[in-house]
N, C-alpha and C positions, 0 to 999 in steps of 0.2 A: 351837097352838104350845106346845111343853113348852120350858122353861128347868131346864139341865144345868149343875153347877159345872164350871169348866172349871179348870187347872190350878192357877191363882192364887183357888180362890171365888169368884171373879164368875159370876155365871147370862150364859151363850151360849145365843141361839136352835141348839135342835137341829137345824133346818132350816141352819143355816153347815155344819157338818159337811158334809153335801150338795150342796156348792158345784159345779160345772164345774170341771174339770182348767185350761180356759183361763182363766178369770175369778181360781182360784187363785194360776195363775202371774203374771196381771197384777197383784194385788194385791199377792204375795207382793215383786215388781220394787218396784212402788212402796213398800212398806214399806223397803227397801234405802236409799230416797231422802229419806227423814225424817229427823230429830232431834227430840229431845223436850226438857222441862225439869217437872218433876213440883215442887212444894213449896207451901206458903203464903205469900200475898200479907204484905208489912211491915204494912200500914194495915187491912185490910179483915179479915184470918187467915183467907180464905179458900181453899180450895187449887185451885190453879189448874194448867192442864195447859198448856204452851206447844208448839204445834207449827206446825210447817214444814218444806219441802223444804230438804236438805242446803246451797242456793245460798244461804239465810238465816240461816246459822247466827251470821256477826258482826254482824246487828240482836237477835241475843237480848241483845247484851251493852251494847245501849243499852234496854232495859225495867227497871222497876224490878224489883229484888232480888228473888229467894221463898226464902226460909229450908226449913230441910229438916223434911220431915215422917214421921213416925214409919208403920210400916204400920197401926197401930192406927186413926191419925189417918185415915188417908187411904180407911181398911176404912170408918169413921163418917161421912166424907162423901159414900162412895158408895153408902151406904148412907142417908141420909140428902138424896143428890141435892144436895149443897151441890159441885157440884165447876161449876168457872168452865171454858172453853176459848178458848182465845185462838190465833187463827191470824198466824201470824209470817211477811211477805211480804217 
């Protein structure tokens, strides 16, 4: 497997490019169906990615605060693997 930058510098397996037309379109549906919340944790500065389906979107607003974070910031913990994921049900 080769890793390719893809728009934003993050390395994409080349092998996605490649995908099925059908698996495309179901993923492309389901991405329609998210919300996200990108920033650093208050307590920990860790940066965290909050996601969930669109039906969850007012339990984001009961989780603690993430302050915002800079692209730099957030290039150094993907880079660095320090990024948190949190599924929001």
């Amino acid at each position: 497997m080769t890793d390719l930058p893809d728009d934003h510098g993050i390395p994409v397996d080349a092998n996605a490019a490649a995908l099925p037309a059908d698996l495309a379109r179901h993923l492309e549906a389901l991405g329609g169906q998210l919300v996200w919340r990108i920033g650093k944790d208050e307590l920990s500065d860790e940066v965290v990615v909050r996601l969930g389906f669109a039906s969850a979107t007012p339990r984001f607003a009961h989780l603690a605060r993430l302050r915002s974070a800079g692209d730099a910031e957030l290039q150094a913990a993907l880079t660095e693997q320090r990024i948190v994921i949190e599924w929001v049900d």
